[in-house]
C-alpha positions as CSV (number, residue, x, y, z in Angstrom):
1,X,16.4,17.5,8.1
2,X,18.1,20.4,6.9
3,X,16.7,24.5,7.5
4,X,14.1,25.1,8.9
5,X,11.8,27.1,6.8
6,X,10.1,29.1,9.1
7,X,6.9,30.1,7.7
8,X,7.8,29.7,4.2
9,X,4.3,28.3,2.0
10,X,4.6,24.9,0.8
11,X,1.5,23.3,-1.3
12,X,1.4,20.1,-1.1
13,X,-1.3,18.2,-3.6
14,X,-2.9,15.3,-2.5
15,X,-4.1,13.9,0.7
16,X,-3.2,10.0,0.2
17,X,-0.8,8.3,2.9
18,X,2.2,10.1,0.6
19,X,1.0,13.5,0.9
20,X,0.1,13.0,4.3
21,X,3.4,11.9,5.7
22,X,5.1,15.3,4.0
23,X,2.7,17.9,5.1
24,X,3.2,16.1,8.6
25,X,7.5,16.8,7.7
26,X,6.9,19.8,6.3
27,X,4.6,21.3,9.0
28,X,7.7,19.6,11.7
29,X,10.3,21.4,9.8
30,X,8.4,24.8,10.4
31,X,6.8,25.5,6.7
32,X,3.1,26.9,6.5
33,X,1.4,23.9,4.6
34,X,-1.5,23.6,2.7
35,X,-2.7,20.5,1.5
36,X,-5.3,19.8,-1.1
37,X,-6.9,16.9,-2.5
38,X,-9.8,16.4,-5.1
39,X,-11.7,14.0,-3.1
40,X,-13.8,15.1,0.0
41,X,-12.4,12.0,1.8
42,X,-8.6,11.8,2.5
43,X,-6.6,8.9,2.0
44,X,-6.1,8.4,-1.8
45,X,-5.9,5.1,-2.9
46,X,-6.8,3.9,0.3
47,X,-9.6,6.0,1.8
48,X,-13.1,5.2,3.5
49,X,-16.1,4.8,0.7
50,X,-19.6,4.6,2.0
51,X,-22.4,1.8,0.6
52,X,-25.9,1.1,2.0
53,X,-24.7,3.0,5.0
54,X,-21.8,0.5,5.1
55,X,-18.2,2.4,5.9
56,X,-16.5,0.0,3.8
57,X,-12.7,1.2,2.2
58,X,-11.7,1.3,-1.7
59,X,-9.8,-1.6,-1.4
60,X,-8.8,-4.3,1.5
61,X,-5.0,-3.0,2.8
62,X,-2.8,-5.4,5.7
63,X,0.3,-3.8,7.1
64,X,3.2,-5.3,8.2
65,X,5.1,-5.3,11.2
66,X,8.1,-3.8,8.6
67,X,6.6,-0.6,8.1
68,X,8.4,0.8,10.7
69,X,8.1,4.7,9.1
70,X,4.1,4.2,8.7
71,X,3.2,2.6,12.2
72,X,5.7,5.9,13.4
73,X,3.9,8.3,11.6
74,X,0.9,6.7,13.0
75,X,2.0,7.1,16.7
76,X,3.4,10.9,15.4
77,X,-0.2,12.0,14.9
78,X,-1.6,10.4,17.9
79,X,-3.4,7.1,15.8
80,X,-5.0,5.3,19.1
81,X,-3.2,2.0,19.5
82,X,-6.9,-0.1,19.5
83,X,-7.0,1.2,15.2
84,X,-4.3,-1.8,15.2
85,X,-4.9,-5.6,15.5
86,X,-1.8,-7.2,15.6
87,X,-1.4,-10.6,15.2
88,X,1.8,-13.3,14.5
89,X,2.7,-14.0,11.0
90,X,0.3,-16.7,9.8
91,X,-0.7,-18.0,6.3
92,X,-3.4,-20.3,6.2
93,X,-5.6,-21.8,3.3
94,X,-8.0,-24.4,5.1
95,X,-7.4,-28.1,4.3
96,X,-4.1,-27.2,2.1
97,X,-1.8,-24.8,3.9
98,X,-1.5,-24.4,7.5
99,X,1.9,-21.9,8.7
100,X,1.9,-19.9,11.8
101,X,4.9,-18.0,13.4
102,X,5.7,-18.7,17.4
103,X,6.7,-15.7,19.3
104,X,10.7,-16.6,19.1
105,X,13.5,-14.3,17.9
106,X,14.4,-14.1,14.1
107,X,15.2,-16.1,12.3
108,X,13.8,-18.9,15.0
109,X,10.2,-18.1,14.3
110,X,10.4,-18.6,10.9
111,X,12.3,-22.2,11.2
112,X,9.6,-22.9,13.6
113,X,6.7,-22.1,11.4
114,X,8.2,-24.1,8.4
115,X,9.0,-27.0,10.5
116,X,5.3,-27.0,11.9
117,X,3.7,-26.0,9.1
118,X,0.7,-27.9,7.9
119,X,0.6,-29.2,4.4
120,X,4.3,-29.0,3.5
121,X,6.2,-32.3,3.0
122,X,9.7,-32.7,4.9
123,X,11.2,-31.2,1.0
124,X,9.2,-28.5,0.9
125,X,9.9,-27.3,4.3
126,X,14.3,-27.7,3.3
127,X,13.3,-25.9,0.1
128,X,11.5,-22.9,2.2
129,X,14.2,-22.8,4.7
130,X,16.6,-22.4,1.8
131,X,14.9,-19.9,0.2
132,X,14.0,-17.6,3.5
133,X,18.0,-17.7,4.3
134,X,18.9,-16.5,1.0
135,X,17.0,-13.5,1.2
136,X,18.5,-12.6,4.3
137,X,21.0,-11.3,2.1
138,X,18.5,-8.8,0.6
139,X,18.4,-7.8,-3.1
140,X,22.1,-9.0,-2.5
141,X,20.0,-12.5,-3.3
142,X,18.5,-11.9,-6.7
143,X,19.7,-10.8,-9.8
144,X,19.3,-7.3,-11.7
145,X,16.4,-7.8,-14.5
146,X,15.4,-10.8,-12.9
147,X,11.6,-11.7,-12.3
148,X,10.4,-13.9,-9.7
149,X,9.5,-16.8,-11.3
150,X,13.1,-16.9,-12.6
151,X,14.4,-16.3,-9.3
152,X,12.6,-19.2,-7.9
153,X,13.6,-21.6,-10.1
154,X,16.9,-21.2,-9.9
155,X,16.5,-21.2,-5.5
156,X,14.6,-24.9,-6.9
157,X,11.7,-24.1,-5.6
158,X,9.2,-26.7,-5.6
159,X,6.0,-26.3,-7.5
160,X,3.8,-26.9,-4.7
161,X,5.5,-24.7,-2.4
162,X,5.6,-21.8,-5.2
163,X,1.9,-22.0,-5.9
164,X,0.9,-22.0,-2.2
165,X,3.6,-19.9,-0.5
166,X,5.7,-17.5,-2.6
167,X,3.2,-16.6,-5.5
168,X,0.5,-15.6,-3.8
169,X,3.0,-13.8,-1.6
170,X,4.7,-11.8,-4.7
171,X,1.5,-11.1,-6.2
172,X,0.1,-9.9,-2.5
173,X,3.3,-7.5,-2.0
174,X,4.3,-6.7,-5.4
175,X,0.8,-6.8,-6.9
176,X,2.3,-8.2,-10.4
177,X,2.5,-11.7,-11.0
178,X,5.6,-14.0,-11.0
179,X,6.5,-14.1,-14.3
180,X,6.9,-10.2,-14.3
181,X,7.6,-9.1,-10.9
182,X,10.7,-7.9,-10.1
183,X,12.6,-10.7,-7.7
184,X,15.2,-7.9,-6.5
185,X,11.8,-5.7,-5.0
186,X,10.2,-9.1,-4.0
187,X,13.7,-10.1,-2.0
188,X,13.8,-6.9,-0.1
189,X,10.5,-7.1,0.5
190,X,10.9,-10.9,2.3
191,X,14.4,-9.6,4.0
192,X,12.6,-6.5,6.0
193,X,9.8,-9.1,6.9
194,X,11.1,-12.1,7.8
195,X,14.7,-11.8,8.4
196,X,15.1,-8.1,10.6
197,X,13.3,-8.8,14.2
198,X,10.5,-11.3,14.9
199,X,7.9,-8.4,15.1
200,X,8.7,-7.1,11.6
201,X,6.9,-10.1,10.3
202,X,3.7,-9.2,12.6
203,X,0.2,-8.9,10.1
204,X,-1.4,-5.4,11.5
205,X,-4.9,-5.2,10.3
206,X,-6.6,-2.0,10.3
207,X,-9.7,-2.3,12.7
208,X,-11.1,1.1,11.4
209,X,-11.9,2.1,7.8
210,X,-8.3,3.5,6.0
211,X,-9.3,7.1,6.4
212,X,-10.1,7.0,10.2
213,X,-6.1,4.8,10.3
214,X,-4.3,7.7,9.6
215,X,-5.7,10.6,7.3
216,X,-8.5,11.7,10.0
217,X,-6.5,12.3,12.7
218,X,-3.0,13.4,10.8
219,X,-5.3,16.0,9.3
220,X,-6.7,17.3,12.7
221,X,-2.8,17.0,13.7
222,X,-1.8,19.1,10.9
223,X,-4.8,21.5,11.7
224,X,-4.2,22.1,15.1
225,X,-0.7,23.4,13.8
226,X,-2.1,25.9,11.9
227,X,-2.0,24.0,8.2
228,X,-5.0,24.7,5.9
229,X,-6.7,21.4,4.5
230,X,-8.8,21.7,1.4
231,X,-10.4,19.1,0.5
232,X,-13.2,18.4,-2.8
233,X,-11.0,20.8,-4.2
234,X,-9.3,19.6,-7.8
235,X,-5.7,21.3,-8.9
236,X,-5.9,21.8,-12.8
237,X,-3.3,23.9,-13.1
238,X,1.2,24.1,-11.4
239,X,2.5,26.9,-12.8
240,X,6.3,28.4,-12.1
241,X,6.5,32.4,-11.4
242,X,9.9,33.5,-10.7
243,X,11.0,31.7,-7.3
244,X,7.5,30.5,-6.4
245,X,4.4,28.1,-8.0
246,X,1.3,29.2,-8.8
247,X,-1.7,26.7,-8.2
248,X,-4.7,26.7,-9.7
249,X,-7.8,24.6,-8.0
250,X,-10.8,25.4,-7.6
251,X,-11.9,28.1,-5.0
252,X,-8.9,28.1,-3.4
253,X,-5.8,29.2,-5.4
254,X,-2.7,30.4,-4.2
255,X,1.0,31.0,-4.6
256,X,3.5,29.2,-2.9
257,X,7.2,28.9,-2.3
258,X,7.6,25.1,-2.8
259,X,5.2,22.2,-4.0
260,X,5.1,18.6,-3.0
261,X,3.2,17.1,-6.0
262,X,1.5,13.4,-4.1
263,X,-0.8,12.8,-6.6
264,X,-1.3,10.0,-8.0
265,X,1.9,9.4,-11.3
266,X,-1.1,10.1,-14.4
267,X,-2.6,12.9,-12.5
268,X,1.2,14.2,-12.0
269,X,2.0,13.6,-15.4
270,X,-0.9,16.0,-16.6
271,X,0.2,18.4,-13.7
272,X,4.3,18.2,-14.5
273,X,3.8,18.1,-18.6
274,X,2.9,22.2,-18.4
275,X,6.0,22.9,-16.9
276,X,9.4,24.2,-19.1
277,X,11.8,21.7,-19.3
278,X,9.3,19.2,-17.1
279,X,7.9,17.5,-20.5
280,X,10.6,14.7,-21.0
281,X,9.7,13.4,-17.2
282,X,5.8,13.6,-17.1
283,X,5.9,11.6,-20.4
284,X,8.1,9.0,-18.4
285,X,5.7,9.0,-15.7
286,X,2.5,9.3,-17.4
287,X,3.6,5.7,-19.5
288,X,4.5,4.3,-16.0
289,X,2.3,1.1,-16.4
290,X,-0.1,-0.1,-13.7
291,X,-2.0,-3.0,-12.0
292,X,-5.7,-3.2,-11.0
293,X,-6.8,-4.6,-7.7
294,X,-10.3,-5.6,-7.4
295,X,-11.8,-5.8,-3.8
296,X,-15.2,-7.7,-3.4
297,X,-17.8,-7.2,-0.5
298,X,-20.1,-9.7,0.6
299,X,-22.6,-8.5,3.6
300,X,-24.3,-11.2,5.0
301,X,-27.4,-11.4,7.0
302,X,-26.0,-12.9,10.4
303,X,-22.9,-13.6,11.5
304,X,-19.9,-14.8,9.4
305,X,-17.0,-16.6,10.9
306,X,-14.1,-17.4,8.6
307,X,-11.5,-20.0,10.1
308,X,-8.8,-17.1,10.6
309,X,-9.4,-13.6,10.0
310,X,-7.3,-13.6,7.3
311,X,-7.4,-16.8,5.0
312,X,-6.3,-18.0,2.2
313,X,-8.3,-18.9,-1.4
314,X,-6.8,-22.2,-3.1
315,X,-7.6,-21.7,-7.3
316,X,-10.1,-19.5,-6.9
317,X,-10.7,-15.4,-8.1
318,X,-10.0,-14.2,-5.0
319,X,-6.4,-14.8,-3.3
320,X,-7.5,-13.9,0.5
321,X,-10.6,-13.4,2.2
322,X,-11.2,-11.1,5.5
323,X,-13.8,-11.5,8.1
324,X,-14.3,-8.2,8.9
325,X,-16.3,-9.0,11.7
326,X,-12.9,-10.4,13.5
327,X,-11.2,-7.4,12.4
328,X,-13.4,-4.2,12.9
329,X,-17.0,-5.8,14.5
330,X,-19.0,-5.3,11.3
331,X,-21.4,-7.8,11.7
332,X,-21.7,-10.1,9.0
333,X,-19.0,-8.8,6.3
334,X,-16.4,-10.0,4.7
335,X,-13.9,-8.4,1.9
336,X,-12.4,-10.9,-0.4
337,X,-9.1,-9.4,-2.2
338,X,-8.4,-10.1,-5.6
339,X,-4.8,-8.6,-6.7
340,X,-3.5,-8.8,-10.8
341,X,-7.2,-8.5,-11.2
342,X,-7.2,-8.0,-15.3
343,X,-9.4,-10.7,-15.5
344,X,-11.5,-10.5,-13.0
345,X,-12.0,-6.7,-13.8
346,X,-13.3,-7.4,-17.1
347,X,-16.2,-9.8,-15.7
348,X,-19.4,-9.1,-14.9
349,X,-19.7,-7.7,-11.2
350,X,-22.6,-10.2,-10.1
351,X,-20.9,-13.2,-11.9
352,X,-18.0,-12.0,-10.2
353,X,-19.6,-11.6,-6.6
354,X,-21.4,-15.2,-6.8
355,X,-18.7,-16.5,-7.8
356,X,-16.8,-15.5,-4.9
357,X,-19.9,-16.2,-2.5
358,X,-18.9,-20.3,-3.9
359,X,-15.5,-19.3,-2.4
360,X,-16.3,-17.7,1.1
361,X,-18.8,-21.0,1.0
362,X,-16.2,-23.3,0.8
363,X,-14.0,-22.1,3.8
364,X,-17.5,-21.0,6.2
365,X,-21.0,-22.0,7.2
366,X,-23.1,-19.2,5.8
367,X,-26.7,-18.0,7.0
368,X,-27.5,-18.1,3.2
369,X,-26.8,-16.0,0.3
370,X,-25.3,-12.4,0.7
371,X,-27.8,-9.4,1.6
372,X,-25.6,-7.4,-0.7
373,X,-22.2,-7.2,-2.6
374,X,-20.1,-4.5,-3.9
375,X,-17.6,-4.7,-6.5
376,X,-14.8,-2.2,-5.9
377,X,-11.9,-2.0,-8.9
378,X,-8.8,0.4,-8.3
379,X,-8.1,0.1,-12.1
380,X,-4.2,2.3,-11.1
381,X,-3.8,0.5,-7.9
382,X,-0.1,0.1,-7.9
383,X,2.6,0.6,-10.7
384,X,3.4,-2.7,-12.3
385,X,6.6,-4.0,-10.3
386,X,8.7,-5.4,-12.9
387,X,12.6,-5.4,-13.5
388,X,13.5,-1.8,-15.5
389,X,10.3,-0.2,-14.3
390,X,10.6,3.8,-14.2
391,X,10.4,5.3,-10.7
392,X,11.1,9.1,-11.0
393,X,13.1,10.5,-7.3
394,X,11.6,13.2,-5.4
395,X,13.7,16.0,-7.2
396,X,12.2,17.1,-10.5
397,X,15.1,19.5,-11.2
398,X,12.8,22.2,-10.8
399,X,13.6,24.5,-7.8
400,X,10.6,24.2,-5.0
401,X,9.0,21.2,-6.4
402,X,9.0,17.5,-5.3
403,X,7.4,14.7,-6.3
404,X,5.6,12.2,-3.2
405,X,3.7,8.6,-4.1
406,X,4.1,5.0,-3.9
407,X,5.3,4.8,-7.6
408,X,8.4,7.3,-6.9
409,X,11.9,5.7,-6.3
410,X,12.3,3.6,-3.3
411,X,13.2,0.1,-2.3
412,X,9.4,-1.0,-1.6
413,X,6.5,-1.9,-4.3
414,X,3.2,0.1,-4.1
415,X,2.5,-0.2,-0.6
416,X,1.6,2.3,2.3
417,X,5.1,2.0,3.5
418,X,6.4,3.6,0.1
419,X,3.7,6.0,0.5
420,X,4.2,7.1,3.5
421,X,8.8,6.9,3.2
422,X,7.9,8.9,-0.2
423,X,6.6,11.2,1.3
424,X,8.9,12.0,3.7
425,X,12.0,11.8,1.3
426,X,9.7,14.8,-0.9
427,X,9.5,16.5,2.5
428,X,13.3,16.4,2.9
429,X,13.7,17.8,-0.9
430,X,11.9,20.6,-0.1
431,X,13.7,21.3,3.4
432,X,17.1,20.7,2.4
433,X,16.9,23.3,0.0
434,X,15.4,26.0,1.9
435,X,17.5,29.0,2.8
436,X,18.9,29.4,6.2
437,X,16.8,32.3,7.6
């Protein structure tokens, strides 16, 4: 990882799953780290939020099997293996789509699925076969500038099989839809999944709220190693002085050798555009353009049983629903996920919710209408994944200061996997450089 720093101060702003995984390198690689973060609850974008003494989280998040550098990190800061559910790769939309993975080697579970699959005519299964072997050859398998929806025309996908199967897919990873999305990102994404080892293509579901996955117990980690957490506490102000940063928050300034900057790319922006010679790349980042994801919470009065615990929506607002009783024993609950959520951001949140009540009603017997709903819209969820889309790399060319977040450059869309790799390559920046003792 390069010198150790041993002792020297490294700020590191913002306690999402980016700045998490570098104060976790930085602290490894012997700095003195203090992180900071506006909110009281860690996790950034995907962080516990409390309603009607309901833990609920800011926005419904799946793992994958492939996110080998998160579930590490995880094990790194002693996450207890029951905050996992891991189940086989399975896609299922009652009555239309039906595709579960076996426990065989890759590629062999996938073949197996497609040729078992429920819904999919003996074309449609060829076509999907076809398509999951050419992006075994990566980003090898699309073209530069290409968008998806390009990308599955010419792999003749049929229209069936690319409303029920690869759309909702791109728009679930990518979080941009088909006729945008970048097909090289969307490629890589289906290699690492599907193509690598059987139990990269595993669905982990988080069975506590997002800030008891990792962010509570890396941040007892971190404390028991002597970094300083300050949470509820809001940096206005990065400014150079000689060889180190000054930081301005509130109640809790300091100076520091090195900064890891994880907040999220406009807060960054405002941070970076005060800086000499910074102004060109905060403007680059601060017109980085982004997608809202809207997550909708329906608490019922007794008990809700979807058909799987994650299933699919068919033409409706929401794309998946989660019974969140299966998953984490609240009683009753269930989080519908609507990604590309433009429209459904702009509607009123009761039409909205009732509207999605029709859908959970289509798919499960219901004791009646819910108790309660909540409307949750993460208007900057993600960067919008398209081909040509600006992703800065963790060197700002500005000695002692890196830049951490799921927008930065990396092969992944806005996940917790690019969080969490950002990080970690920011943490690297800032280690490499340091001078040998």
């Amino acid at each position: 990882m390069g010198a150790r720093v041993n002792g020297r101060r490294v700020a590191v702003i913002g306690a999402g799953y980016a700045g998490i995984a570098a104060a976790v390198d930085l602290v490894r690689g012997g700095a003195a780290v203090t992180l900071y973060d506006a909110n009281r609850t860690a996790g950034g974008r995907a962080r516990r939020v409390e309603y009607r003494d309901t833990v609920l989280d800011n926005g419904q998040h799946l793992l994958l099997g492939a996110y080998r550098d998160t579930l590490a990190l995880m094990r790194a800061v002693d996450v207890p293996r029951n905050a996992l559910r891991r189940e086989p790769l399975g896609l299922h939309y009652p009555g239309t789509l039906g595709l579960a993975a076996p426990r065989l080697p890759a590629p062999l579970h996938l073949a197996a699925a497609l040729v078992f699959a429920g819904g999919l005519s003996l074309a449609d299964r060829i076509s999907a076969f076809a398509f999951a072997f050419a992006v075994r050859r990566a980003e090898a398998a699309a073209r530069p500038g290409e968008c998806v929806a390009a990308f599955l025309s010419r792999l003749a996908q049929p229209e069936r099989l690319r409303r029920l199967l690869w759309e909702p897919l791109c728009v679930a990873a990518l979080n941009t839809p088909a006729e945008r999305a970048d097909a090289r990102v969307f490629s890589r994404v289906l290699h690492d999944a599907l193509a690598r080892s059987r139990a990269d293509s595993d669905l982990v579901f988080p069975a506590h709220d997002l800030s008891a996955l990792l962010p509570d117990p890396a941040i007892s980690w971190l404390g028991e190693r002597g970094a300083q957490v300050v949470l509820g506490a809001r940096v206005t102000a990065l400014v150079p002085e000689g060889a180190q940063w000054r930081l301005a928050a509130a109640g809790n300034s300091g100076t520091f050798d090195a900064v890891v900057c994880a907040a999220a790319a406009h807060e960054a922006a405002a941070l970076l555009g005060g800086i000499p010679g910074l102004a060109a790349l905060a403007a680059k980042i601060g017109a980085i353009p982004h997608e809202p994801i809207t997550t909708v919470y329906l608490q019922y009065e007794g008990r809700v049983r979807l058909p799987f615990p994650m299933t699919g929506v068919d033409g409706g607002h929401a794309q998946w629903l989660f019974d969140r009783e299966a998953l984490s024993g609240a009683r009753g609950l269930v989080a519908a996920v609507i990604s590309d959520s433009r429209h459904e951001a702009a509607l009123d949140q009761d039409v909205l919710s009732t509207a999605v009540h029709r859908e959970v009603a289509r798919v499960a017997a219901l004791p009646g209408p819910p108790r309660w709903t909540k409307v949750i819209t993460e208007k900057r969820a993600t960067f919008a994944c398209e081909p040509g889309t600006f992703r800065p790399p963790a060197g700002t060319g500005a000695p002692g200061l890196a830049l951490a977040g799921d927008y930065t450059e990396g092969p992944y869309p806005a996940t917790l996997e690019a969080a969490v790799q950002s990080g970690s390559r920011a943490a690297r920046t800032i280690l490499d450089r340091s001078p040998t003792p």
